[in-house]
N, CA, C and O atoms as a Tripos MOL2 file, in Angstrom:
@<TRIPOS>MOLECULE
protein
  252   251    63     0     0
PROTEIN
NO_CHARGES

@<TRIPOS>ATOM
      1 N          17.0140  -87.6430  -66.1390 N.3       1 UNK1
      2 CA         17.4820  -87.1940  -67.4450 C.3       1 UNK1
      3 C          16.9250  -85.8030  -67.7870 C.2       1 UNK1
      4 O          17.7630  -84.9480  -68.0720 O.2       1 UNK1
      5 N          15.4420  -85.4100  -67.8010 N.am      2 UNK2
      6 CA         15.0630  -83.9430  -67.9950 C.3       2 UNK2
      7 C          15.9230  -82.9660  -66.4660 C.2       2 UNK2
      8 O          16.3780  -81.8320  -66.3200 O.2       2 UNK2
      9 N          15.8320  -83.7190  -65.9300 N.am      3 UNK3
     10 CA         16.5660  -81.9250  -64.8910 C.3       3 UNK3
     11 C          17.7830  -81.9610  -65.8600 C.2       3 UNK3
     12 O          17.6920  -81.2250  -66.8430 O.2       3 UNK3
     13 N          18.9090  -82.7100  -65.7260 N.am      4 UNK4
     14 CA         20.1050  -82.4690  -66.6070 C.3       4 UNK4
     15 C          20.3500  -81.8100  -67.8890 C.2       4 UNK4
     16 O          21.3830  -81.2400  -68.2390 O.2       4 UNK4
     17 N          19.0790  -81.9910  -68.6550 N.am      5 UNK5
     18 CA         18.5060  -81.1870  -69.8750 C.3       5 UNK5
     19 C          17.7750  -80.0690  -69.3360 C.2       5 UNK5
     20 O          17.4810  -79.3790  -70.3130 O.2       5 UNK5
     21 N          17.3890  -79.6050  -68.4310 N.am      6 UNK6
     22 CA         16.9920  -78.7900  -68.0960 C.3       6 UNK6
     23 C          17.8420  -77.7900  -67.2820 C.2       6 UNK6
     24 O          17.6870  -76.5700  -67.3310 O.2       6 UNK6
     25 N          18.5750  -78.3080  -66.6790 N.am      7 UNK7
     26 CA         20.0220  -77.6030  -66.1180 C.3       7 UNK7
     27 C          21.1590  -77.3870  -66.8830 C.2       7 UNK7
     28 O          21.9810  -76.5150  -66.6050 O.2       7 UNK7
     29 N          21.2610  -78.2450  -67.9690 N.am      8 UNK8
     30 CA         22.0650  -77.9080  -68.9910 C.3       8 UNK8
     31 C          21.5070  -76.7140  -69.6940 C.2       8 UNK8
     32 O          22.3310  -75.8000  -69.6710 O.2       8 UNK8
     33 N          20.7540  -76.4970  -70.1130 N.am      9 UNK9
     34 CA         19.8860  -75.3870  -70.6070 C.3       9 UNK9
     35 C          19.7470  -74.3010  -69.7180 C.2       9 UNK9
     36 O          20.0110  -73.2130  -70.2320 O.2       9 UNK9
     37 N          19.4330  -74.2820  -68.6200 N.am     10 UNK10
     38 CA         19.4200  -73.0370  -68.0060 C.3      10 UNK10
     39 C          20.5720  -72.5020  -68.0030 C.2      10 UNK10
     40 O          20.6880  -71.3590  -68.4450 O.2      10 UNK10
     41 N          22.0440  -73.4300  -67.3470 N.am     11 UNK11
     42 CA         22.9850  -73.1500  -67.6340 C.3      11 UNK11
     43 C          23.7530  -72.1680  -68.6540 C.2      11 UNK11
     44 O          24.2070  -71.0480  -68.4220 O.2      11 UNK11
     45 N          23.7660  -72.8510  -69.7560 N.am     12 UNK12
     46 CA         23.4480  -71.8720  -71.1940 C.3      12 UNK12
     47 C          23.1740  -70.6120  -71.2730 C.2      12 UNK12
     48 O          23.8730  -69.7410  -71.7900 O.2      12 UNK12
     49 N          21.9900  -70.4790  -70.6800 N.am     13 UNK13
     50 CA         21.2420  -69.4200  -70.8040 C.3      13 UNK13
     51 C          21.7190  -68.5610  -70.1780 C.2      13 UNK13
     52 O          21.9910  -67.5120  -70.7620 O.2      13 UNK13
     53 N          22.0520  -68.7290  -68.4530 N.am     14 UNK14
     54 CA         22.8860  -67.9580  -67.8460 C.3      14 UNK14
     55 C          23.8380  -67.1690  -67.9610 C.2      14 UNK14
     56 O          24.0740  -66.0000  -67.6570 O.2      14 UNK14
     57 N          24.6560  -68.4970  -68.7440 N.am     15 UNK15
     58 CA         26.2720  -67.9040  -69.4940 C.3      15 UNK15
     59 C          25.7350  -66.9090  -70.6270 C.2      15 UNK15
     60 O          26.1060  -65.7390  -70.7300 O.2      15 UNK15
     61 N          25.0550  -67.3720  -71.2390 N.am     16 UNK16
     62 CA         24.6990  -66.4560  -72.7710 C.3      16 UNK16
     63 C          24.4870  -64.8520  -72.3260 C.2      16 UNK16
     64 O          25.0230  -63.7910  -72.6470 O.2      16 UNK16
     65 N          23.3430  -65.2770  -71.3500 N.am     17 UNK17
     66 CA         22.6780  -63.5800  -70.1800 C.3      17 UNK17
     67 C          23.7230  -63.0490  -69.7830 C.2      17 UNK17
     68 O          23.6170  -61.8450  -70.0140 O.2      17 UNK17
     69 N          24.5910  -63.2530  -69.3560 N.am     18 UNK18
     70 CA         26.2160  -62.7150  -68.4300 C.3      18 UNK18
     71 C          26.1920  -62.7570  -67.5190 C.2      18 UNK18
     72 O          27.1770  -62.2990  -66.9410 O.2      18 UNK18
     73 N          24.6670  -63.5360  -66.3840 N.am     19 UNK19
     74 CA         24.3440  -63.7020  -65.4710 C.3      19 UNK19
     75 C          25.3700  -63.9470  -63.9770 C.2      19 UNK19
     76 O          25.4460  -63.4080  -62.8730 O.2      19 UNK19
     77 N          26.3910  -65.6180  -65.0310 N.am     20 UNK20
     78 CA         27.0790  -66.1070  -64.8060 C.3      20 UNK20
     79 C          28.1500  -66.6250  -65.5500 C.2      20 UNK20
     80 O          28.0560  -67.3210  -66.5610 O.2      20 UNK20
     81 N          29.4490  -66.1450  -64.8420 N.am     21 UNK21
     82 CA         30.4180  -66.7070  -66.1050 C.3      21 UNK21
     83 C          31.1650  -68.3420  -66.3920 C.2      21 UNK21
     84 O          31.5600  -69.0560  -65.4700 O.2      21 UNK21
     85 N          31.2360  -68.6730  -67.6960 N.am     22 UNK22
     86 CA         31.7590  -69.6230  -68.1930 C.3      22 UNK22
     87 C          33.4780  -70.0110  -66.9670 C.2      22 UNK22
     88 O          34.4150  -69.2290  -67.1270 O.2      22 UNK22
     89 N          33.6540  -71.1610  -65.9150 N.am     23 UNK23
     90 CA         34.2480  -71.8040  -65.4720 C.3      23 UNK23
     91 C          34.3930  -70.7450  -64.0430 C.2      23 UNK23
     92 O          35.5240  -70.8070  -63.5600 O.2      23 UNK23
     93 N          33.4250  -69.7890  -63.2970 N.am     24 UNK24
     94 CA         33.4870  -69.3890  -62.4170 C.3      24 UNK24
     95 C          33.1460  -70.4370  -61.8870 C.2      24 UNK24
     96 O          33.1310  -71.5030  -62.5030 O.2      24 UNK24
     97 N          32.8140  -70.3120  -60.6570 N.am     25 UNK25
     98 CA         32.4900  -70.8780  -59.0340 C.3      25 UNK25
     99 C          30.8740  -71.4570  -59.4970 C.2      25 UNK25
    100 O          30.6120  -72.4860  -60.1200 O.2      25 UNK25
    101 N          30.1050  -70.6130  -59.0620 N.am     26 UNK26
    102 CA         28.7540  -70.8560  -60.0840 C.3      26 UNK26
    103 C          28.4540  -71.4130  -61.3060 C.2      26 UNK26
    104 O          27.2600  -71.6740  -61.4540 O.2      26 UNK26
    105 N          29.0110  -71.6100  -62.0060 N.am     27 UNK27
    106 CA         29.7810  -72.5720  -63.3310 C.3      27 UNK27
    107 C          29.9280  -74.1960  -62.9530 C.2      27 UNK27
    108 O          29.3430  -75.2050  -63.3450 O.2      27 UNK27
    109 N          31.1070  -73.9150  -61.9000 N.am     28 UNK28
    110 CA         31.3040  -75.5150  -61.3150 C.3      28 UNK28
    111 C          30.5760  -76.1250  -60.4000 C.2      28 UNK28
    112 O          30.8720  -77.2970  -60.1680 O.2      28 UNK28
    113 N          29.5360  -75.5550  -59.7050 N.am     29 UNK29
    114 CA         28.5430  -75.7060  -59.0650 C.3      29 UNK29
    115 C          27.3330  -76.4420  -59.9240 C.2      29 UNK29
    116 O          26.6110  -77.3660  -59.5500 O.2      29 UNK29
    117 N          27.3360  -75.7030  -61.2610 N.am     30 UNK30
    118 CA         25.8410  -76.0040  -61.8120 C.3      30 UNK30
    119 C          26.9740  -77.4570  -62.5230 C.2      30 UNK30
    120 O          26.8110  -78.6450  -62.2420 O.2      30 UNK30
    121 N          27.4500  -77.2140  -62.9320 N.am     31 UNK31
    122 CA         28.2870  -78.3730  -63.7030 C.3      31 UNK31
    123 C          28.1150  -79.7490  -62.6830 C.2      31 UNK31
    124 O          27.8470  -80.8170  -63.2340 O.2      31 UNK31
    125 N          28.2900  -79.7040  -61.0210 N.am     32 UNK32
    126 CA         28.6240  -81.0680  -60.3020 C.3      32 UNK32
    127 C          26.9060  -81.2660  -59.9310 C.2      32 UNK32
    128 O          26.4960  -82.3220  -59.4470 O.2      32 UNK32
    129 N          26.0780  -80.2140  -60.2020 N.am     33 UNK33
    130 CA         24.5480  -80.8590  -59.7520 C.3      33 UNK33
    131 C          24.2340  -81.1710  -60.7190 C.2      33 UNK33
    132 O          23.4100  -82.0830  -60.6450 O.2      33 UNK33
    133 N          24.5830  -80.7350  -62.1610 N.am     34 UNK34
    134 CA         23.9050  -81.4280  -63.7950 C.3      34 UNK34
    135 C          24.8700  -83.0030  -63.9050 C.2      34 UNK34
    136 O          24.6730  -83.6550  -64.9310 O.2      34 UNK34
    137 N          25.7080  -83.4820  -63.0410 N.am     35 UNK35
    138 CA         26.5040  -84.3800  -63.0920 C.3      35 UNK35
    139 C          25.8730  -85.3270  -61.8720 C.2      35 UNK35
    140 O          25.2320  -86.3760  -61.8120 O.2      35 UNK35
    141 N          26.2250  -84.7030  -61.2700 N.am     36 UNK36
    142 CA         25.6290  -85.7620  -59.8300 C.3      36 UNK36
    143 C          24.2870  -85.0680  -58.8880 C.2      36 UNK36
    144 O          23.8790  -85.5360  -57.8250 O.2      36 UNK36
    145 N          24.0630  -84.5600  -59.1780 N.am     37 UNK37
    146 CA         23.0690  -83.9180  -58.3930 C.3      37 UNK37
    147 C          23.7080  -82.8680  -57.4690 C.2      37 UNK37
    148 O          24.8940  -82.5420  -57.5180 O.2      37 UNK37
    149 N          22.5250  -82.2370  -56.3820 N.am     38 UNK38
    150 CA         22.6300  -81.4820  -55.3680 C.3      38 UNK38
    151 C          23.2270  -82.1380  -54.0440 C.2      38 UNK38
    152 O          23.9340  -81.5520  -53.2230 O.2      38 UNK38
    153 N          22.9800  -82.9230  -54.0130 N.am     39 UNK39
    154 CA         23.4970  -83.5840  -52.8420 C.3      39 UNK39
    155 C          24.8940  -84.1820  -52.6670 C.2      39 UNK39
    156 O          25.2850  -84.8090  -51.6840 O.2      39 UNK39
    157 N          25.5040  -83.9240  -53.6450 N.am     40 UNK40
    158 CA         27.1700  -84.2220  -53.8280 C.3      40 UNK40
    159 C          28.1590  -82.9740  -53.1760 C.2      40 UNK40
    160 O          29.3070  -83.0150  -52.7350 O.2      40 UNK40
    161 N          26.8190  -81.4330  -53.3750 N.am     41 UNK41
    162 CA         27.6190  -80.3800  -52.9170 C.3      41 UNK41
    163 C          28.6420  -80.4650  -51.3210 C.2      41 UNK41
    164 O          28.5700  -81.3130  -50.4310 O.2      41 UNK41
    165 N          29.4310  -79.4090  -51.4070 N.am     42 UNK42
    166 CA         29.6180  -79.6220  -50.1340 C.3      42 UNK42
    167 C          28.8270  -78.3690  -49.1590 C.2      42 UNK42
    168 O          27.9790  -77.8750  -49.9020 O.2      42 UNK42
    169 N          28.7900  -77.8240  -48.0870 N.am     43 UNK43
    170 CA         27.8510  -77.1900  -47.0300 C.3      43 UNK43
    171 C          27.9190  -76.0030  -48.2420 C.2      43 UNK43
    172 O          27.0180  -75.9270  -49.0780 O.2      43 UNK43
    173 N          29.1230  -75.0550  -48.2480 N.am     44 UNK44
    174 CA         29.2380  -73.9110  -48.6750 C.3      44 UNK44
    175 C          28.8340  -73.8510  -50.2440 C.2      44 UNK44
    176 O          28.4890  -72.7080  -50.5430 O.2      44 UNK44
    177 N          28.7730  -74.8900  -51.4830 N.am     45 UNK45
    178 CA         28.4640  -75.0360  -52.4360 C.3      45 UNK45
    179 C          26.7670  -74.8070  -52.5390 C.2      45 UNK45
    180 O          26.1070  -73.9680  -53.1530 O.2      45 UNK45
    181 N          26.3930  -75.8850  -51.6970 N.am     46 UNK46
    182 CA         25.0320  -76.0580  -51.3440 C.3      46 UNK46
    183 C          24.3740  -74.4080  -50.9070 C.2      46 UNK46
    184 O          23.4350  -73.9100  -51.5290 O.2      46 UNK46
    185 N          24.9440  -73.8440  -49.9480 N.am     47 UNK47
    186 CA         24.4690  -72.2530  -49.7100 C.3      47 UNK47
    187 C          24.7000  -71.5970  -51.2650 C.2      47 UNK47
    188 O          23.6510  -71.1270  -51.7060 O.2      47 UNK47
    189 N          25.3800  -71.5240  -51.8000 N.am     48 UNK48
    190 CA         25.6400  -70.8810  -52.8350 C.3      48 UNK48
    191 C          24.7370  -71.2050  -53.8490 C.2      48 UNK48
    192 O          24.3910  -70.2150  -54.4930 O.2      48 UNK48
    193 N          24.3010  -72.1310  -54.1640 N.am     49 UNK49
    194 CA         23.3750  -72.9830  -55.0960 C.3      49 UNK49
    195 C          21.8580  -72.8790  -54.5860 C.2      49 UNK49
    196 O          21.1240  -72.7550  -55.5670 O.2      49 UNK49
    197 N          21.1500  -72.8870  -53.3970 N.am     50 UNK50
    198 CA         19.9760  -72.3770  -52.7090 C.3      50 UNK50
    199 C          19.8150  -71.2760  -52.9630 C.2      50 UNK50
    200 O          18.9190  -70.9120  -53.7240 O.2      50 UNK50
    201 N          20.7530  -70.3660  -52.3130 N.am     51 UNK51
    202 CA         20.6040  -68.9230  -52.4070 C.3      51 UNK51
    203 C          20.8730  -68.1810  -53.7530 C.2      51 UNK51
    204 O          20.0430  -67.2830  -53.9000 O.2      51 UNK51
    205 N          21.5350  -68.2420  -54.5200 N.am     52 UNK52
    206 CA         21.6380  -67.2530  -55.9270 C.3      52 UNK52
    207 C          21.7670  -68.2280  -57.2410 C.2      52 UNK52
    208 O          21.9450  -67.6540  -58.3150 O.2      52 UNK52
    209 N          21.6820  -69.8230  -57.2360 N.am     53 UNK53
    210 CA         21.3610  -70.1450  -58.5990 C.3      53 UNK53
    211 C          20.0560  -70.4790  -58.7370 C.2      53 UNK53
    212 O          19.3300  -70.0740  -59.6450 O.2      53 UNK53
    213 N          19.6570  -71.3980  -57.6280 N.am     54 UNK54
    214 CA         18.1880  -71.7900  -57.9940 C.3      54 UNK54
    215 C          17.3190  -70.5910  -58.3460 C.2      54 UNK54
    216 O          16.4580  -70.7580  -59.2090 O.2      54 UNK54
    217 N          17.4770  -69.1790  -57.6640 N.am     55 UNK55
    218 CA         16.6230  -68.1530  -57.6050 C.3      55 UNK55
    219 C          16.7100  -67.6380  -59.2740 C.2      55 UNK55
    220 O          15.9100  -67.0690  -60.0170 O.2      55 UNK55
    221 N          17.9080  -68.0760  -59.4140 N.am     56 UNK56
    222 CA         18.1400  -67.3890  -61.0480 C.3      56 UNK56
    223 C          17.5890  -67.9680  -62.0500 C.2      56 UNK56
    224 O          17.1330  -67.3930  -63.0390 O.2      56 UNK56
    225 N          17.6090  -69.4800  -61.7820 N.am     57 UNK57
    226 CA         16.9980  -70.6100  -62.8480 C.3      57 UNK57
    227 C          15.8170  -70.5410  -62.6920 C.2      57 UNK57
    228 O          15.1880  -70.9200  -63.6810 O.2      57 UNK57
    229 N          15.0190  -70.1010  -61.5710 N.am     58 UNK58
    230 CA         13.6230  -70.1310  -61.2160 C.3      58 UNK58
    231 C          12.9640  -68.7490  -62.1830 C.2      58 UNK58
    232 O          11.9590  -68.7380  -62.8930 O.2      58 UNK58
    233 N          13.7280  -67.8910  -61.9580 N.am     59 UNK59
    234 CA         13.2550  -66.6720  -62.7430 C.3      59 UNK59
    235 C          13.4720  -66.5620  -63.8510 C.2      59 UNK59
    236 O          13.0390  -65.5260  -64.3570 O.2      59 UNK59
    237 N          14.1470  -67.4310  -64.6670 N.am     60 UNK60
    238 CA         14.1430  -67.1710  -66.2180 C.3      60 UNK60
    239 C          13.5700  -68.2850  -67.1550 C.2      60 UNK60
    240 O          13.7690  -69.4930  -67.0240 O.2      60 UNK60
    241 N          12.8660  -67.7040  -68.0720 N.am     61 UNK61
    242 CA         12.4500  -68.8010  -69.0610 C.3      61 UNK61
    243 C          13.4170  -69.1760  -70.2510 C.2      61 UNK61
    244 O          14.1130  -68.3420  -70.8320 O.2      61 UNK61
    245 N          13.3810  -70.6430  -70.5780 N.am     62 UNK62
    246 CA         14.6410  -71.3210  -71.1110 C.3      62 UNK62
    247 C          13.7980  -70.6160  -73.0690 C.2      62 UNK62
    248 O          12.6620  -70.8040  -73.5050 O.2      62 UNK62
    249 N          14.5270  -70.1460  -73.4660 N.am     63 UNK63
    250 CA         13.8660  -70.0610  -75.1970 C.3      63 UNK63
    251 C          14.6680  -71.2320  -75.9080 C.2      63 UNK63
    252 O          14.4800  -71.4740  -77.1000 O.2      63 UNK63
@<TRIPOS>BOND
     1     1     2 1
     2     2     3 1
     3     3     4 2
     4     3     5 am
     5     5     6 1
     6     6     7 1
     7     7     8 2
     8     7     9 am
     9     9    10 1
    10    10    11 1
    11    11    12 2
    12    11    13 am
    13    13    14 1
    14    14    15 1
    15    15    16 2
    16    15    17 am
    17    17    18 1
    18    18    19 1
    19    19    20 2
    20    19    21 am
    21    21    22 1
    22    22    23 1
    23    23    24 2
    24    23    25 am
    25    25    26 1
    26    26    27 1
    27    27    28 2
    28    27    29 am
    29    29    30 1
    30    30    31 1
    31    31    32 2
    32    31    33 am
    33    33    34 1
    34    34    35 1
    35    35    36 2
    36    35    37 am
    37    37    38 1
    38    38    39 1
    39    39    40 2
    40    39    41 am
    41    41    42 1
    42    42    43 1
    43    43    44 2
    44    43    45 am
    45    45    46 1
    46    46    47 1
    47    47    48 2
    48    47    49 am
    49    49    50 1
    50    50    51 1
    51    51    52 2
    52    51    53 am
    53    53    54 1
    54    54    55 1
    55    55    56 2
    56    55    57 am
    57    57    58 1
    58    58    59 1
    59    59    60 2
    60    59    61 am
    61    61    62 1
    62    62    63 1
    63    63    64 2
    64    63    65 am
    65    65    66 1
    66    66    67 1
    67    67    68 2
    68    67    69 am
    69    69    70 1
    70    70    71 1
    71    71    72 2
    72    71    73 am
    73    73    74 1
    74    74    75 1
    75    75    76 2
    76    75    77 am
    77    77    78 1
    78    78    79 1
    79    79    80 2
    80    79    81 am
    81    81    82 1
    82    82    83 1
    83    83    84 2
    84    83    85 am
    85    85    86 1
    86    86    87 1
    87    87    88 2
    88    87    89 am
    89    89    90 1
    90    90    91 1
    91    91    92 2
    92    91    93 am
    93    93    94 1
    94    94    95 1
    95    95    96 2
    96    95    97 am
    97    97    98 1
    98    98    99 1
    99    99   100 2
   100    99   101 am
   101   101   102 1
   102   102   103 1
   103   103   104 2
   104   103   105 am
   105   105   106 1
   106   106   107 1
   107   107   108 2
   108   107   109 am
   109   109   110 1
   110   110   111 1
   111   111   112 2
   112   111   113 am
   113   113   114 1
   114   114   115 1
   115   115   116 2
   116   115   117 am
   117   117   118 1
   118   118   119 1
   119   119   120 2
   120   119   121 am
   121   121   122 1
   122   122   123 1
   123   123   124 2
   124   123   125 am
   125   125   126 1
   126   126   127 1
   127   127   128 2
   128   127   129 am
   129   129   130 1
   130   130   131 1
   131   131   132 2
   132   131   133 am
   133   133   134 1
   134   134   135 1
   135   135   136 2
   136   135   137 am
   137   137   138 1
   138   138   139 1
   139   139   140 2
   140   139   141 am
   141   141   142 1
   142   142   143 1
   143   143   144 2
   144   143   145 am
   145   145   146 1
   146   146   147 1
   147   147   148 2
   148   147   149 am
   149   149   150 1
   150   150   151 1
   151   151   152 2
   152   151   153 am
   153   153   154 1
   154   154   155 1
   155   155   156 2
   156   155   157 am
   157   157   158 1
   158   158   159 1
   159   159   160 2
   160   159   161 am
   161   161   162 1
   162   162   163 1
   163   163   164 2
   164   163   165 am
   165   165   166 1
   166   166   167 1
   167   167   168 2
   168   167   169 am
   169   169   170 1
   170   170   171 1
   171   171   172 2
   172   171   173 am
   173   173   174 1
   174   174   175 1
   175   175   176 2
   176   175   177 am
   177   177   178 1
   178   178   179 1
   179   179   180 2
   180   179   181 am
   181   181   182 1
   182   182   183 1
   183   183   184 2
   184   183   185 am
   185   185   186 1
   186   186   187 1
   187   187   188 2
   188   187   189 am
   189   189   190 1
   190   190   191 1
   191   191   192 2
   192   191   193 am
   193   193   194 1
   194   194   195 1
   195   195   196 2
   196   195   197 am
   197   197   198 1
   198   198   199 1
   199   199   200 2
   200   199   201 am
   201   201   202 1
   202   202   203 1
   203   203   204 2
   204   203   205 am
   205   205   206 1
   206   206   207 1
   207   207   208 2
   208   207   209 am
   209   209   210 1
   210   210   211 1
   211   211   212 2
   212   211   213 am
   213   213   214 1
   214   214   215 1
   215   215   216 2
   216   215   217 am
   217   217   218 1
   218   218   219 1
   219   219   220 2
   220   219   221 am
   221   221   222 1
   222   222   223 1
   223   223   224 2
   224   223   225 am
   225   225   226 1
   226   226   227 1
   227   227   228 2
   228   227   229 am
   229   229   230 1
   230   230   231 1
   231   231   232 2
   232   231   233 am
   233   233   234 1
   234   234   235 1
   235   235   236 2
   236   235   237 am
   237   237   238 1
   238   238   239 1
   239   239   240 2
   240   239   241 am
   241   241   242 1
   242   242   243 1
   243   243   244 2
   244   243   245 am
   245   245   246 1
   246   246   247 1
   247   247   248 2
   248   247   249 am
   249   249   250 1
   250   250   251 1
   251   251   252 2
@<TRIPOS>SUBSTRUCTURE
     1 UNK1         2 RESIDUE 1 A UNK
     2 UNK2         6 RESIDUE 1 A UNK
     3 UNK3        10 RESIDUE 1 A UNK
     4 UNK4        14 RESIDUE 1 A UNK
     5 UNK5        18 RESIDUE 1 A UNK
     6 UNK6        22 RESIDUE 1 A UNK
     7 UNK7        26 RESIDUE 1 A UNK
     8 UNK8        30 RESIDUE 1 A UNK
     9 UNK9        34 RESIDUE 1 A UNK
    10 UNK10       38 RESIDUE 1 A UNK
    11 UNK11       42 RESIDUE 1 A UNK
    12 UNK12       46 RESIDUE 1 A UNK
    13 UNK13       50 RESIDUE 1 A UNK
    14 UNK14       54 RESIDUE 1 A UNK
    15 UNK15       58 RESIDUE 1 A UNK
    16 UNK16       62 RESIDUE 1 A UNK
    17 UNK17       66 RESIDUE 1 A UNK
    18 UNK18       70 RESIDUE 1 A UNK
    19 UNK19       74 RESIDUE 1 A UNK
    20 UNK20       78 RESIDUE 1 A UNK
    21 UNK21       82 RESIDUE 1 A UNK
    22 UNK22       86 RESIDUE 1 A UNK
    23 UNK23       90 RESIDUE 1 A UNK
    24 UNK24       94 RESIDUE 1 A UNK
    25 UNK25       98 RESIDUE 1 A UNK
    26 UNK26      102 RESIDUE 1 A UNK
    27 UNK27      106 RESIDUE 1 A UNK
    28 UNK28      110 RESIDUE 1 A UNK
    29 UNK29      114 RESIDUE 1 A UNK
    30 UNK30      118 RESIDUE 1 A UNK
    31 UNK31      122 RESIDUE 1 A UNK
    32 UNK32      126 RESIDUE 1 A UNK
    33 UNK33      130 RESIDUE 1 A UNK
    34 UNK34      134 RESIDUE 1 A UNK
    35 UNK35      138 RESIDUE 1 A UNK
    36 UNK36      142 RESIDUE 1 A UNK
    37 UNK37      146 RESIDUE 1 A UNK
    38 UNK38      150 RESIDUE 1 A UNK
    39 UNK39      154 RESIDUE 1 A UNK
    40 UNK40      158 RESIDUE 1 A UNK
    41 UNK41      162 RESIDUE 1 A UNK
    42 UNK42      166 RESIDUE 1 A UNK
    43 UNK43      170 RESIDUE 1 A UNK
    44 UNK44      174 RESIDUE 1 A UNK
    45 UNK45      178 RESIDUE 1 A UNK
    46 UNK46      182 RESIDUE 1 A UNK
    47 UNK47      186 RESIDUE 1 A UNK
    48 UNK48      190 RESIDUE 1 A UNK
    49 UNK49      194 RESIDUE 1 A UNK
    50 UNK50      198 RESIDUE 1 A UNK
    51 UNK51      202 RESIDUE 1 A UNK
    52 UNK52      206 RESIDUE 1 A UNK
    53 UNK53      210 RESIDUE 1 A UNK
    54 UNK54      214 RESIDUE 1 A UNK
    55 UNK55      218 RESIDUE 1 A UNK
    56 UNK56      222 RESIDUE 1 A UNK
    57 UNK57      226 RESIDUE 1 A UNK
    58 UNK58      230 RESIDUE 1 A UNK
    59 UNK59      234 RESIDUE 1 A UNK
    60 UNK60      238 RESIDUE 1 A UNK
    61 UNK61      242 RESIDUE 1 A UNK
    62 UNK62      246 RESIDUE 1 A UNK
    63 UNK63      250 RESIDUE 1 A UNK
C-alpha cells in the first residue's frame, strides 16, 4: 500500500515538474507498476522503467 502512495505521488510530481507527460509511454508504465507492480512489465517496459523512471523518482523529493 505505501509504494502505491508513494508512486502515486511521485507520479504527480513528475507530471506537475514536466518531467513526464500526462498519458505518455512513461505515464502508462508508472500507472501498470502503481497497479500491479514491476513485474507485470513487459522486457522493453521494464528497460524503460530501470533506466529513466526509477532514476527520476530516486532524485526527487515528494513535497
Amino acid at each position: 500500500m505505501l509504494r502505491r502512495i508513494y508512486l502515486t505521488a511521485a507520479r504527480e510530481q513528475l507530471v506537475a515538474e514536466g518531467k513526464i507527460r500526462r498519458m505518455s509511454k512513461a505515464d502508462a508504465i508508472l500507472n501498470k507498476v502503481i497497479a500491479s507492480g514491476a513485474a507485470c512489465l513487459s522486457e522493453d517496459d521494464r528497460a524503460l522503467y530501470d533506466l529513466k523512471l526509477i532514476p527520476l523518482i530516486e532524485s526527487m523529493s515528494l513535497h
